[in-house]
N, C-alpha and C positions, 0 to 999 in steps of 0.2 A: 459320580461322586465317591463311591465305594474304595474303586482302583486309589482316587484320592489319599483317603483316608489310609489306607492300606499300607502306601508308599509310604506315607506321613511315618505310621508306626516303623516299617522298617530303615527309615534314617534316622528316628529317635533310638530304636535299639542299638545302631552303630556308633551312633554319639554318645550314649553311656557306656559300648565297649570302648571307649576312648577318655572316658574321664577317671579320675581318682580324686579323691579325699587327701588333701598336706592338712595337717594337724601337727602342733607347736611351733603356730608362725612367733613373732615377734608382733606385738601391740601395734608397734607403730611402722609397719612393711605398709608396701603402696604394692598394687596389683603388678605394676611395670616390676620391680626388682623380683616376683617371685617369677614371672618370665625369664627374666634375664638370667636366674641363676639355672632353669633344668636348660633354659638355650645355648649356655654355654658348655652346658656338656654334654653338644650334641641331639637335643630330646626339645623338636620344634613343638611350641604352645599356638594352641589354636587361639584359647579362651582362658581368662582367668575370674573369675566369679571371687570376690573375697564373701564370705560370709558373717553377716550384721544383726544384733537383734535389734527390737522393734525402736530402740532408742537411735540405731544406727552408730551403736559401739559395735567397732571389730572383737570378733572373738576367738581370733587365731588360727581360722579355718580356712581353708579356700579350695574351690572345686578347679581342679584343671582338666583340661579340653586338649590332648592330644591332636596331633594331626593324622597319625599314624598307631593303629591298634600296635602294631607290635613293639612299639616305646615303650606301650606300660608297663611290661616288667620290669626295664631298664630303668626307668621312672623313680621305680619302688627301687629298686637296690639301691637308689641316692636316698636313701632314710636316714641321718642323723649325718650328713653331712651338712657344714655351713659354707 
């Protein structure tokens, strides 16, 4: 059960070297378009999380899920593009 547990942490810590934080989404984005925009420039989405408070209003956040650690810089240089 250890080895378990173990593996468990080392594929969670690889999944967080693959995610990042988009901050100033648009109110009314749907999780499909903020894929579609880093997909089309090349920067494949594993996962897109939008993030909700307790009302489940969007609050212009969303975690994305990389497939590939070394996207995320690329990622980040699409900062203030629309």
């Amino acid at each position: 059960m250890p080895f378990f547990i173990a593996g468990f942490n080392v594929v969670q810590a690889e999944r967080e070297a693959r995610t990042i934080l988009v901050q100033g989404l648009p109110l009314d984005i749907y999780e499909r378009q903020v894929e579609d925009f880093f997909e089309t420039r090349k920067c494949p989405v594993r996962d897109v999380q939008l993030v909700v408070d307790r009302q489940r209003k969007f609050k212009g956040l969303a975690y994305l899920e990389l497939y590939l650690k070394e996207d995320v810089d690329f990622a980040i240089k699409l900062s203030g593009e629309t």
